[in-house]
Backbone bond lengths (Angstrom), bond angles and torsions (degrees), N, CA, C in turn:
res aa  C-N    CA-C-N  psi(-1)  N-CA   C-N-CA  omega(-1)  CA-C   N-CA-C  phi
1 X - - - 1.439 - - 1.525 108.69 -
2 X 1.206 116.06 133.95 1.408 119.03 177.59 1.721 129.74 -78.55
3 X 1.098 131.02 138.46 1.163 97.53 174.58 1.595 110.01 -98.22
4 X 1.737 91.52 157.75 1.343 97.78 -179.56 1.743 121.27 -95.29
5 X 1.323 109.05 169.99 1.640 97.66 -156.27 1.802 74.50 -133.67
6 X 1.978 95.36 126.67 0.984 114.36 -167.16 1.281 106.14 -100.09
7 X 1.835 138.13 130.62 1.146 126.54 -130.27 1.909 81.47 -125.71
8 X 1.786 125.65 136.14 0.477 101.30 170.91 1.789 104.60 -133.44
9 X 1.205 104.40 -174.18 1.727 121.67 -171.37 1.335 122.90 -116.41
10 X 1.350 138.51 138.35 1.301 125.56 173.45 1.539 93.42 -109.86
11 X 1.637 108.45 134.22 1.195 157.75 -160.00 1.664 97.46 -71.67
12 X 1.493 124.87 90.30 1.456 114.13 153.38 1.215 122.50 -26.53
13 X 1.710 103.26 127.52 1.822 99.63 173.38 1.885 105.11 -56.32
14 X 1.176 105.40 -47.36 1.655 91.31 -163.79 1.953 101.07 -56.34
15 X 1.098 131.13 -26.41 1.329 132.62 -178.15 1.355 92.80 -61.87
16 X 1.261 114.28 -74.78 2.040 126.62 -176.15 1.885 113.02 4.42
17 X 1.464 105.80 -62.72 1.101 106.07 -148.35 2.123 85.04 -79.78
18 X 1.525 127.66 -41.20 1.055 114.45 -157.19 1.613 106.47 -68.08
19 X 1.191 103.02 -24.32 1.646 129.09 163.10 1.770 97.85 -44.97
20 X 1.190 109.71 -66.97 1.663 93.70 -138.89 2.286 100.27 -81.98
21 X 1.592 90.22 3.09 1.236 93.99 174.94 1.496 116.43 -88.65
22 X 0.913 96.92 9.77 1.543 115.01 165.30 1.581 128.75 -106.42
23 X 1.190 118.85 -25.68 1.111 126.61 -161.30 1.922 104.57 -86.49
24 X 1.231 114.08 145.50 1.195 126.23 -177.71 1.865 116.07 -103.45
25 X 1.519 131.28 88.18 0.961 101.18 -178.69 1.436 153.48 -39.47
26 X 1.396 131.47 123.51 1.585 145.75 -140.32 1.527 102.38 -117.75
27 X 1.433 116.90 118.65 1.332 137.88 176.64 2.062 89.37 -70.63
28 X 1.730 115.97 83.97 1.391 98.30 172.75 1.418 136.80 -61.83
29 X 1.347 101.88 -9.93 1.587 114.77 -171.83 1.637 103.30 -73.81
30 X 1.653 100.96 -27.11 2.075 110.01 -177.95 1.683 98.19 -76.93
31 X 1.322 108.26 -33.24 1.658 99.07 -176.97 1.587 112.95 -81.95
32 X 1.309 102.71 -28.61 2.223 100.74 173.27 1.378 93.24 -79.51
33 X 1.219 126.37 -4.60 1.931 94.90 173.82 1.688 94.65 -99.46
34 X 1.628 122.10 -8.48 1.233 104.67 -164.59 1.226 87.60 -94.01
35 X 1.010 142.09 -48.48 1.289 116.51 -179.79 1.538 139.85 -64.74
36 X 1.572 101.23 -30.61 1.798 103.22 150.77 1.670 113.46 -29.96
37 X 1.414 99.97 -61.62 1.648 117.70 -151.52 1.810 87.22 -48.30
38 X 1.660 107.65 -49.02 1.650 118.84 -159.77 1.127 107.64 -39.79
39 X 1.894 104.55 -50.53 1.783 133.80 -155.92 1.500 101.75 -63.66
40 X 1.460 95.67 -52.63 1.661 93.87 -178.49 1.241 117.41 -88.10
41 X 1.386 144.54 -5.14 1.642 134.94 163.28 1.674 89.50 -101.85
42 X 1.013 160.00 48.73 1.525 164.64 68.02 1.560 130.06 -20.59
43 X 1.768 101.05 -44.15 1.472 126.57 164.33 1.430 98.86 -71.77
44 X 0.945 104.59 -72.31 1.832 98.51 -162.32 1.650 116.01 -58.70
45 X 0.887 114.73 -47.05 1.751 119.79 150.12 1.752 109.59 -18.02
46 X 1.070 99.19 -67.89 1.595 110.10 -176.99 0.927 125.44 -63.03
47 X 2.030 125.04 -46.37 1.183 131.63 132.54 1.527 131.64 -7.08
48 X 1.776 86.70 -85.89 1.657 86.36 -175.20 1.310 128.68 -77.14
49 X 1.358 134.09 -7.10 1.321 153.23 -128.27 1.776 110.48 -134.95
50 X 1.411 109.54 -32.14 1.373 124.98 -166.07 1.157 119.25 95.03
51 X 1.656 97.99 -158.38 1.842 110.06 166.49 1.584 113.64 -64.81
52 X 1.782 97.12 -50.35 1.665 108.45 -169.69 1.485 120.83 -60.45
53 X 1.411 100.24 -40.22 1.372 122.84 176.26 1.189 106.82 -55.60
54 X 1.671 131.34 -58.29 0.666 126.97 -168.08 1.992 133.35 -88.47
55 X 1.374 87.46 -0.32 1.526 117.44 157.23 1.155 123.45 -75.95
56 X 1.266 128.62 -36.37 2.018 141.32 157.53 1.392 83.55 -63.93
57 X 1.760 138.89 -74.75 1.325 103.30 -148.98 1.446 138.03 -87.68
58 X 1.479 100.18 28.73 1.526 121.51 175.25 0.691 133.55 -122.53
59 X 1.421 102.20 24.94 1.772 138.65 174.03 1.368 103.00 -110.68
60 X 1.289 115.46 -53.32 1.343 136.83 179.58 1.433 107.58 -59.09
61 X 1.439 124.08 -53.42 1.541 114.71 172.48 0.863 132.35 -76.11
62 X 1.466 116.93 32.42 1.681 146.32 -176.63 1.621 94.96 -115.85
63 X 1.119 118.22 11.01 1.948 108.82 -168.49 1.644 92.16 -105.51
64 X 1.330 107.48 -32.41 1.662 88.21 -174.35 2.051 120.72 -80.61
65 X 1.378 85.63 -3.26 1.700 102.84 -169.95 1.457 85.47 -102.76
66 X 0.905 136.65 -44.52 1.673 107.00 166.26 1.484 126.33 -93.48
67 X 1.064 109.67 10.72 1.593 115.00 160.58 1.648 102.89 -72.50
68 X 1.449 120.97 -49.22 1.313 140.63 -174.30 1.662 101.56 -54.18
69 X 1.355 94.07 -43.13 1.655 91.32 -170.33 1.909 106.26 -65.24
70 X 0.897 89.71 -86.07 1.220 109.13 168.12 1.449 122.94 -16.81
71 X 1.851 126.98 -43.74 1.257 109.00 147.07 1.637 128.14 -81.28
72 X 1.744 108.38 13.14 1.461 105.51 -176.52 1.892 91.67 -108.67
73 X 1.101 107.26 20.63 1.454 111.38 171.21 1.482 123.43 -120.89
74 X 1.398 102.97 -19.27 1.351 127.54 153.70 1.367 129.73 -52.80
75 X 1.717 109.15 -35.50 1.619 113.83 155.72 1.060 116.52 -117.86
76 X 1.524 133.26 43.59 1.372 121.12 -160.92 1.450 70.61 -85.80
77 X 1.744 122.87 -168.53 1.693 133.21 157.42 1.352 98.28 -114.55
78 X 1.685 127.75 16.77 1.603 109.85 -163.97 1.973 73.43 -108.98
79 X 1.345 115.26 -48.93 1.512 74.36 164.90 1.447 157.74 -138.43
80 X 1.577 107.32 -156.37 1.642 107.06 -148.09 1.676 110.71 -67.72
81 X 0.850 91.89 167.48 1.876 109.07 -178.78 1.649 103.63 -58.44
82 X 0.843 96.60 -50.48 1.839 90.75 172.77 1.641 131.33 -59.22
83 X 1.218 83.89 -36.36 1.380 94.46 -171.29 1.638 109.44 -99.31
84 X 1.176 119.91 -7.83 1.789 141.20 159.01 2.004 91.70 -71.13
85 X 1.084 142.03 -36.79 1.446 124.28 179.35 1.341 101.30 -89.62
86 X 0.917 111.03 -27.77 2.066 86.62 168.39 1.396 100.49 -79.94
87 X 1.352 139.51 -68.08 1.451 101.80 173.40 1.878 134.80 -46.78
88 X 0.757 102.33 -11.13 1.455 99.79 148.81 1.184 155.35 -105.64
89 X 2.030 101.99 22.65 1.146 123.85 178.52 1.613 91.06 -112.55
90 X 1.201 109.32 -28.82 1.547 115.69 160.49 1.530 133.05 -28.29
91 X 1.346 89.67 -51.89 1.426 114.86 -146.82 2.131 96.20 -109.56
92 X 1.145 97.05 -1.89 1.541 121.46 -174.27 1.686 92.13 -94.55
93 X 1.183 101.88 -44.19 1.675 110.60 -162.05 1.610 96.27 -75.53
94 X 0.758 142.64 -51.19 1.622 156.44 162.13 1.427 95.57 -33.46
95 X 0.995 119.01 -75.17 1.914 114.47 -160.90 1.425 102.27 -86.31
96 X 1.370 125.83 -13.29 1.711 106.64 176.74 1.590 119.98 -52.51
97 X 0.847 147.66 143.25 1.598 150.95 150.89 1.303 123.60 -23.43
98 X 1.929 108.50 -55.85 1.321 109.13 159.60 1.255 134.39 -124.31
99 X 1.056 112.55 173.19 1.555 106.53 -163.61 1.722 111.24 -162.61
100 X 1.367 108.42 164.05 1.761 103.88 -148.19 1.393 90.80 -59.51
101 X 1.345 137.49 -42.14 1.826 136.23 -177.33 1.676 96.84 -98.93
102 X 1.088 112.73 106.97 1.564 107.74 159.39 0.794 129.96 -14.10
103 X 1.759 157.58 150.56 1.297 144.39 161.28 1.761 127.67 -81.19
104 X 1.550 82.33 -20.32 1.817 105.91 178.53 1.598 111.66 -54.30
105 X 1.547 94.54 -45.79 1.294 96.88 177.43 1.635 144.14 -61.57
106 X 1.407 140.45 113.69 1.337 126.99 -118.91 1.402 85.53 -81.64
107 X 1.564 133.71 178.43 1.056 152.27 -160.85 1.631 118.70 20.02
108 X 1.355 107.86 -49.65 1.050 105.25 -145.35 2.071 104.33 -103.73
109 X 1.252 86.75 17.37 1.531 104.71 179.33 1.467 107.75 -77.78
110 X 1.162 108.95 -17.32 1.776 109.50 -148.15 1.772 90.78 -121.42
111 X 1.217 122.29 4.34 1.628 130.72 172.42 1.220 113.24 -75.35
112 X 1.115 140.92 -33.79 1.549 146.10 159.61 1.919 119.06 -66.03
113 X 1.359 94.65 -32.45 1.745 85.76 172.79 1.336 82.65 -84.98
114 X 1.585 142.23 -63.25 1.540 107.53 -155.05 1.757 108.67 -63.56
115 X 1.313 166.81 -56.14 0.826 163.09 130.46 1.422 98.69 22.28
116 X 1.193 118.52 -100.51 1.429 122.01 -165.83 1.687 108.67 -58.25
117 X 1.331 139.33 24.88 1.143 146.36 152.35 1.306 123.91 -113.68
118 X 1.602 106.19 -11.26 1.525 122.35 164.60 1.570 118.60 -84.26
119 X 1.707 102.34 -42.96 1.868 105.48 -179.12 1.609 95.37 -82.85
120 X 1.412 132.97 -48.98 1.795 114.67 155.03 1.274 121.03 -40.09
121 X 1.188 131.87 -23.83 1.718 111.57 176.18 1.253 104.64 -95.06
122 X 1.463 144.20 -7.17 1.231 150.70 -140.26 1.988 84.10 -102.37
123 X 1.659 108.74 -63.83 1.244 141.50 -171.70 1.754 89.77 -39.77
124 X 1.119 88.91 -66.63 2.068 100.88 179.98 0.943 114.36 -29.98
125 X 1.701 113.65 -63.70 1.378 136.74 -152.99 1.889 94.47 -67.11
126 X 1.111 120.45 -41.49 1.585 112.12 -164.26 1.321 92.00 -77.58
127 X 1.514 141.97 8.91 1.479 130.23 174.57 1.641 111.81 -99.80
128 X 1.657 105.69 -37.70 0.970 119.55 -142.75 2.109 107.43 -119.77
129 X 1.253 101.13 164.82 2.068 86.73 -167.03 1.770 87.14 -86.03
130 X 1.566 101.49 151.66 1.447 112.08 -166.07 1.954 88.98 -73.20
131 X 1.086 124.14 -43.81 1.298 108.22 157.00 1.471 135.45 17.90
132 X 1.679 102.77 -95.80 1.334 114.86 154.73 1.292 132.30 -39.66
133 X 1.224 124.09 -21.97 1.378 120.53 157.45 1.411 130.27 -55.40
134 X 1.861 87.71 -69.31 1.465 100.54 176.62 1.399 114.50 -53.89
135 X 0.970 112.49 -47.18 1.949 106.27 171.59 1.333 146.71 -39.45
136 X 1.710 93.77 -35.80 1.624 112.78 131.37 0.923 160.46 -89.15
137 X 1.219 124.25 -33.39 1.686 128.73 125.61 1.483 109.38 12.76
138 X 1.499 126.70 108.34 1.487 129.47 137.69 1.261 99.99 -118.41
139 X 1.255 155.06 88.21 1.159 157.04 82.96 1.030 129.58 -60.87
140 X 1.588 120.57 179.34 1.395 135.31 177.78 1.442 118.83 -72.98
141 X 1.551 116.88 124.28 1.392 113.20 -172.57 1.409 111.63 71.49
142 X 1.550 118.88 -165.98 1.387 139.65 -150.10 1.451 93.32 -109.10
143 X 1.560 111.60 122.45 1.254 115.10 161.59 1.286 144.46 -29.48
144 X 1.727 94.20 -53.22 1.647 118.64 168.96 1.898 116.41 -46.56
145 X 1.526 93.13 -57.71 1.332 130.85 169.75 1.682 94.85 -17.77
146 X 1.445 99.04 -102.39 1.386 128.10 165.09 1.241 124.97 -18.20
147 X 1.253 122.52 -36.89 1.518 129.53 166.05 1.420 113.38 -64.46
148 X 1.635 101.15 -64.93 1.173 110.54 -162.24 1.812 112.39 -64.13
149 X 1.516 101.87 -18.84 1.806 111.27 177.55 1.140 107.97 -75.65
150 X 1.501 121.67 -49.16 1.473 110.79 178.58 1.657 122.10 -79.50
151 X 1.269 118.37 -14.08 1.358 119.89 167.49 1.448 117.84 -68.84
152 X 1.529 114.97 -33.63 1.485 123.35 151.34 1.462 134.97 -33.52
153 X 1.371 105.75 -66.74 1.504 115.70 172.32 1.138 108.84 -78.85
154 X 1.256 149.72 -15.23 1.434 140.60 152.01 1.425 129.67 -36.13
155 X 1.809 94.75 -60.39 1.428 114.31 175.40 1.480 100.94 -71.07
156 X 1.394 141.75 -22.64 1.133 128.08 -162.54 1.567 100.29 -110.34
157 X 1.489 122.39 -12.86 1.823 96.88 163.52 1.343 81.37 -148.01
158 X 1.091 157.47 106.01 1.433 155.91 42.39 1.461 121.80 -52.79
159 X 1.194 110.98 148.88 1.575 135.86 162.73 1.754 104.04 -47.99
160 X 1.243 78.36 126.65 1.660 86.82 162.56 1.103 127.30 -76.66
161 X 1.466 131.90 -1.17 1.289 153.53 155.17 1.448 114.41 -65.59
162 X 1.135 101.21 -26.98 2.049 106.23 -159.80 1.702 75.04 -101.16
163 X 1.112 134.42 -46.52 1.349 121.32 -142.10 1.622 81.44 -77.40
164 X 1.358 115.09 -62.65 1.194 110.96 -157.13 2.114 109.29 -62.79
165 X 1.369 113.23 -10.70 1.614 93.49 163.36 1.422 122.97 -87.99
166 X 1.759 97.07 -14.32 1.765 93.81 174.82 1.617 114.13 -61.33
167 X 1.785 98.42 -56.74 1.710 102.46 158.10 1.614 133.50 -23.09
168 X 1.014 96.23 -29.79 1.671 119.04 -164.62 1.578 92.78 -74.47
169 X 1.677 106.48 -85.30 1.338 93.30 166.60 0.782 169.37 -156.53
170 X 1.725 108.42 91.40 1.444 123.47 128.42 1.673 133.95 -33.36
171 X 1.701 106.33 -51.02 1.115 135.68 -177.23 1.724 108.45 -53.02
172 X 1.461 92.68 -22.53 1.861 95.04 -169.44 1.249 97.57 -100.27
173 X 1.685 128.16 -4.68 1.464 125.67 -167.20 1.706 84.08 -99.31
């Protein structure tokens, strides 16, 4: 696996201030242990699990960085009212009880909320400037990136059954 080289930007002052009216103060010492915690159950994943194993779970540790997004898109003000209820059919789909793959089920329970938070952000993205994404985005790599990788392997080993009820609904959000 390669690593990827995370590309970054320094922040126009005139951007700065619309920036920092957004920002939520962050206990950083809770985010360097959260990401330790990531680094090392990332390792052990890979460890115990293999290559394959460890190819599902680096898909999978992409669910809490777009859960994140998704409620930091929920109050952005850049966006629109329409496109704020699919993230909150999003974000509905995450905390419901059930869901088209169980959650009980180990790994592969939690492949349908990331999926259906990938073809919902995708849905967004054609409304909205890719901008706003990246601006929220704290994950690994490029937002765009990330979408477009896991929307890949979806279509390329999921059921066309699963894809087409995640499709489903969205369509009702």
């Amino acid at each position: 696996m390669k690593d990827e080289v995370l590309e970054t930007r320094e922040i126009p002052v005139e951007e700065q201030d619309s920036i920092n009216e957004r920002i939520i103060d962050v206990d950083h010492a809770k985010l360097q242990f959260y990401e330790k915690l990531r680094k090392k159950a990332k390792g052990w994943t890979r460890e115990k699990t293999g290559k394959v194993g460890g190819k599902v779970a680096e898909y999978l540790f992409l669910l809490p960085d777009f859960f994140i997004l998704v409620c930091r898109l929920a109050v952005d003000k850049r966006v629109p009212a329409k496109q704020k209820l699919m993230v909150t059919g999003i974000i509905a789909y995450f905390i419901m009880p059930f869901d088209i793959i169980p959650d009980f089920i180990p790994v592969i329970g939690y492949v349908d909320d990331l999926v259906l938070a990938v073809l919902g952000l995708n849905l967004i993205l054609n409304e909205v400037d890719a901008k706003i994404l990246r601006d929220n985005w704290s994950g690994e790599g490029d937002v765009l990136g990330q979408l477009q990788k896991v929307t890949a392997a979806a279509d390329n080993f999921l059921d066309r059954n699963l894809m087409q009820r995640i499709r489903h609904w969205l369509q009702k959000i």
